[in-house]
C-alpha positions as CSV (number, residue, x, y, z in Angstrom):
1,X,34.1,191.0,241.1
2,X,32.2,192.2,238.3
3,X,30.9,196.0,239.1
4,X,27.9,197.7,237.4
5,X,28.2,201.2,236.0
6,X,25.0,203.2,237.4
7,X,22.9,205.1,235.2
8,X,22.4,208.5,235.3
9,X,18.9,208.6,236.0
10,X,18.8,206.8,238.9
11,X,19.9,209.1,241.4
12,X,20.8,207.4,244.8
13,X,19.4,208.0,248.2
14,X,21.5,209.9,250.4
15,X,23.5,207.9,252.8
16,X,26.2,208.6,255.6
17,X,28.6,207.0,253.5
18,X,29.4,209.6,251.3
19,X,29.7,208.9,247.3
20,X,28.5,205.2,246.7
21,X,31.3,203.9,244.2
22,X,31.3,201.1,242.4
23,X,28.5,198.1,243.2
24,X,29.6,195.0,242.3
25,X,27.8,192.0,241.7
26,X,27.5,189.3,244.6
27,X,25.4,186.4,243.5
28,X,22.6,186.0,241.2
29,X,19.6,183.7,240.4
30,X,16.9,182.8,237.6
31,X,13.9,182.2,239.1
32,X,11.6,179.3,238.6
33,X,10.7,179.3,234.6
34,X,14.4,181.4,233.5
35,X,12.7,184.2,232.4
36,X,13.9,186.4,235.1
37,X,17.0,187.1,236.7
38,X,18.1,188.5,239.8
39,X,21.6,190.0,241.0
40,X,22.6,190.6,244.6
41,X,24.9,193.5,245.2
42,X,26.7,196.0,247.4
43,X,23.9,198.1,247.2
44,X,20.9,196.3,247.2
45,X,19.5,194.0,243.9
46,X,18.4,194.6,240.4
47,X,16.0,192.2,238.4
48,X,16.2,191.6,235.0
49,X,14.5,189.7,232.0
50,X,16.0,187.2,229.6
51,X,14.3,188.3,226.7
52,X,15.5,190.4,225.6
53,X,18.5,190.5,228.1
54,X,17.3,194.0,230.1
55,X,17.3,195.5,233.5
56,X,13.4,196.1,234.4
57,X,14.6,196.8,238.1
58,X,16.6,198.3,240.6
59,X,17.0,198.6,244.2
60,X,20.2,200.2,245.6
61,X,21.0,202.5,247.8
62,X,17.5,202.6,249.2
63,X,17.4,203.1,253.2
64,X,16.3,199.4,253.9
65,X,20.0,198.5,252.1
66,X,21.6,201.3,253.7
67,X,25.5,199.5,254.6
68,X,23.7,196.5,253.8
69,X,25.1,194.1,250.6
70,X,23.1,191.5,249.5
71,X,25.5,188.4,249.5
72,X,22.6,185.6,248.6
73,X,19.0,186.2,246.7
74,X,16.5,184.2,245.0
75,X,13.4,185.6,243.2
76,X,9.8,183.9,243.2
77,X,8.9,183.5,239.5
78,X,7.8,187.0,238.3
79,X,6.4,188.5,241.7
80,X,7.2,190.9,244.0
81,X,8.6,188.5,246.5
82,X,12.3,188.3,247.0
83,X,14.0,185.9,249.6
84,X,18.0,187.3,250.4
85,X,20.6,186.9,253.2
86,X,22.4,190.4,253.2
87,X,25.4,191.8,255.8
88,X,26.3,194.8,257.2
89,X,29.1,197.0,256.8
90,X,28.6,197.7,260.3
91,X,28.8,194.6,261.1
92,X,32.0,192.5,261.0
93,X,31.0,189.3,262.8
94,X,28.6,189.1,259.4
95,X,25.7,188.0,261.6
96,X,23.2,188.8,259.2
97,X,24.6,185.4,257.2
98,X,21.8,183.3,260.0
99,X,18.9,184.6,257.9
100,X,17.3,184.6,255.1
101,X,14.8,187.9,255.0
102,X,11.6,188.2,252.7
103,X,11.3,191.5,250.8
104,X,8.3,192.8,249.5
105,X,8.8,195.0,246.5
106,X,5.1,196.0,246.6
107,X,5.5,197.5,249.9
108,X,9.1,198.5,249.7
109,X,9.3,196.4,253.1
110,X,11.3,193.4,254.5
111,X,7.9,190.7,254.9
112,X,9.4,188.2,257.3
113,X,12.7,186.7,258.2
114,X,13.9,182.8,259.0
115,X,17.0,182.3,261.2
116,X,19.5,180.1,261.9
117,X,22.2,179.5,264.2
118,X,24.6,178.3,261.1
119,X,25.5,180.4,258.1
120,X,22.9,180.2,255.4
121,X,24.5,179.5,252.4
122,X,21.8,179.2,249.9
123,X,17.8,180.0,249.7
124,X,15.1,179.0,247.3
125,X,11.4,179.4,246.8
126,X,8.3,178.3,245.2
127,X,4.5,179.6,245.9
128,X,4.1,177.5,248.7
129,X,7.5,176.7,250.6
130,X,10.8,178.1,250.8
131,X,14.1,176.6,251.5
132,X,17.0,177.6,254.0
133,X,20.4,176.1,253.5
134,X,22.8,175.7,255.6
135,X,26.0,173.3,255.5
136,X,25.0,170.4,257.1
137,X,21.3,171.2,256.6
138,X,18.0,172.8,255.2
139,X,15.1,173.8,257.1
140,X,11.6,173.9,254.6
141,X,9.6,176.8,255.7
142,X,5.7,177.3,254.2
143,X,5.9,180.5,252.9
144,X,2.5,181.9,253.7
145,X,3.3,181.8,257.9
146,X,7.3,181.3,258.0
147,X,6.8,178.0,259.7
148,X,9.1,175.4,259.9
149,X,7.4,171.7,258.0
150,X,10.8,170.0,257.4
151,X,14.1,169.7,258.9
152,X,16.5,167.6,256.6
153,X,20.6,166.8,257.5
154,X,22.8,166.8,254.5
155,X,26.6,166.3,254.1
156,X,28.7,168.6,253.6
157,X,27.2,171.4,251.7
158,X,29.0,174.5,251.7
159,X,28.1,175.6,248.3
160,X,24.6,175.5,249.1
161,X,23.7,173.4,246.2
162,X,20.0,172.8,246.4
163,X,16.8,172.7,243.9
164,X,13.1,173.1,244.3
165,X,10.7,171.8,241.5
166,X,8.8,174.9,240.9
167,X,5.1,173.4,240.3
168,X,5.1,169.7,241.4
169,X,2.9,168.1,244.1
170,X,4.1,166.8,246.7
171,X,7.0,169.0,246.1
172,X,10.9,168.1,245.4
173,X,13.4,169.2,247.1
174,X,16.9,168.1,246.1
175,X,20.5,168.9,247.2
């Protein structure tokens, strides 16, 4: 994996762990017009901007990612809304891969949280709905309330392939 050197200015939060080490990069994601970026880590997420190519933000090491990586992210064009599926180091059943949480940059807080009895294997997100994926299915959430509006089986999808057209009505979903 490819591991990000940390600057000097942003001085971690203090965890149990001892030093922090390298943070390597986990997944990634553009959200819905490419202008944005956003990278899942060991350590949390950063968000960056296309142009010009430049980290605008960072959250690692903070005590909501505390032993937490974040394995799968999506970012909701250029808001404070982040949907991710993260796992514990503490935890080596890697339960935390049944759900997708909703962060909050704004309040620093995690928003919501969908679950799952499968492995989620990817997320995605426009203003009104938000997608769960799972292998042999995704679940269509509105994203205002976290209810469940569509329930769709799929082949085999362990990738978690999927797309969501970012401004249509009705709206697309395709996998």
């Amino acid at each position: 994996p490819m591991a990000f050197a940390q600057k000097e200015s942003d001085a971690p939060v203090a965890t149990n762990r001892g030093s922090h080490g390298n943070v390597h990069l986990l997944s990634y994601g553009f959200n819905q017009d490419c202008s944005c970026f956003v990278c899942g880590t060991t350590a949390g997420f950063r968000v960056y901007t296309v142009s010009p190519l430049c980290e605008v933000h960072r959250r690692e090491h903070a005590p909501a990612f505390q032993n937490r990586s974040v394995v799968l992210i999506a970012m909701l064009f250029k808001t404070n809304i982040f949907a991710m599926v993260t796992v514990s180091d503490d935890d080596p059943s890697n339960g935390g891969q049944n759900k997708v949480q909703i962060w909050n940059e704004a309040t620093g807080k995690f928003a919501g949280e969908l679950r799952s009895r499968n492995e989620v294997t990817g997320v995605v997100l426009r203003r009104d709905v938000i997608a769960m994926v799972c292998e042999y299915a995704i679940y269509v959430y509105t994203l205002g309330n976290l209810r469940v509006i569509q329930h769709l089986t799929t082949n085999a999808n362990s990738r978690g392939l999927c797309a969501l057209a970012a401004a249509s009505e009705p709206w697309i979903l395709v996998c």
